[in-house]
C-alpha positions as CSV (number, residue, x, y, z in Angstrom):
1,X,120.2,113.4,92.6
2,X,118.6,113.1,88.9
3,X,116.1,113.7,86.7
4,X,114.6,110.6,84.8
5,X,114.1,107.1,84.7
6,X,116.1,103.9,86.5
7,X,118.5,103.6,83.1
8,X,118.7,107.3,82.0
9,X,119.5,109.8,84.4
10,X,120.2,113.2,84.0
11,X,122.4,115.0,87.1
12,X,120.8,117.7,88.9
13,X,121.9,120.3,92.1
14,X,119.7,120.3,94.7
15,X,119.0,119.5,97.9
16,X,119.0,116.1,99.8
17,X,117.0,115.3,102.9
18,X,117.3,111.8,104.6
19,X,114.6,111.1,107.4
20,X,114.9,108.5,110.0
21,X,111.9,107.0,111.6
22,X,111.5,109.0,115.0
23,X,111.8,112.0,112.6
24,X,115.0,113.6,112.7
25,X,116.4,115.0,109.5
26,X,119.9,115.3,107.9
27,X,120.5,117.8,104.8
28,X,123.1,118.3,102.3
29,X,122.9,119.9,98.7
30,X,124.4,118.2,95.6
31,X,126.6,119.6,92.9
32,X,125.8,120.0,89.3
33,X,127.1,116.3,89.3
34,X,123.9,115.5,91.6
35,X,127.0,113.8,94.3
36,X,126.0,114.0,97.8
37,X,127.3,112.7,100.9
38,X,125.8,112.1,104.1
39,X,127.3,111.2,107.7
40,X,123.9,109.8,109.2
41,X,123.9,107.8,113.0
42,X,123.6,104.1,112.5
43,X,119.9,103.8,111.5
44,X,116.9,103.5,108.7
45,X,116.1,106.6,106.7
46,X,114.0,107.4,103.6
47,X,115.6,110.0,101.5
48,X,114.1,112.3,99.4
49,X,114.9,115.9,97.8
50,X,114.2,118.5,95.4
51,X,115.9,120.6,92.4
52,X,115.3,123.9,91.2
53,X,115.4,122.5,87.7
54,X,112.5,120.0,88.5
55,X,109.5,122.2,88.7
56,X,105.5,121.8,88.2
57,X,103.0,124.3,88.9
58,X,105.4,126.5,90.0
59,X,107.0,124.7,92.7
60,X,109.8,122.2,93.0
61,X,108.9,118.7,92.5
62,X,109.5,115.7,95.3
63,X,112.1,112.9,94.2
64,X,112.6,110.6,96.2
65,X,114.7,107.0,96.8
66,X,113.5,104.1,95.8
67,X,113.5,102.4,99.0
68,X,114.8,102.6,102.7
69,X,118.1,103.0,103.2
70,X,119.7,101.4,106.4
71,X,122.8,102.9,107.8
72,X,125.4,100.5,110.3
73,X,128.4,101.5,112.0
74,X,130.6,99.1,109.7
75,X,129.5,99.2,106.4
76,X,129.1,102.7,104.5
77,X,126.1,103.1,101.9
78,X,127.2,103.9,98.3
79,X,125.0,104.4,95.3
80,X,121.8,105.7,96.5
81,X,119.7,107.2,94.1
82,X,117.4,109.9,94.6
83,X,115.3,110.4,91.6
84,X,113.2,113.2,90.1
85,X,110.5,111.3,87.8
86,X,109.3,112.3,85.0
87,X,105.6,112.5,84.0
């Protein structure tokens, strides 16, 4: 997870939540290196997550992926992004 824009990201901890359509979720937390990892059933999911370093109003902000991410049994999923935007 990170905090910024598509070419300058800044790592955050937090948490990671990926949620497939009939709306089961899977969570995992990042390290300070905003790393996660993930061992979702074959599927589509849209991941999003929050850091306790990305805060507005007193609450922590929604980041979110930029799209759908489909899991298969054959091919794992590498670089997924989940991104706290800043206003």
């Amino acid at each position: 997870m990170a905090l910024g824009h598509q070419q300058n990201r800044l790592p955050l901890p937090g948490t990671v939540v990926a949620q497939n359509v009939a709306g089961g979720q899977f969570t995992t937390t990042t390290g300070n290196n905003g790393r996660f990892r993930l061992s979702l059933p074959t599927g589509s999911y849209r991941l999003t997550g929050h850091s306790p370093q990305v805060m507005a109003d007193g609450q922590q902000e929604l980041c979110s992926a930029a799209g759908t991410v489909h899991v298969t049994r054959r091919r794992p999923v590498h670089d997924i992004w989940v991104v706290c935007s800043i206003p």
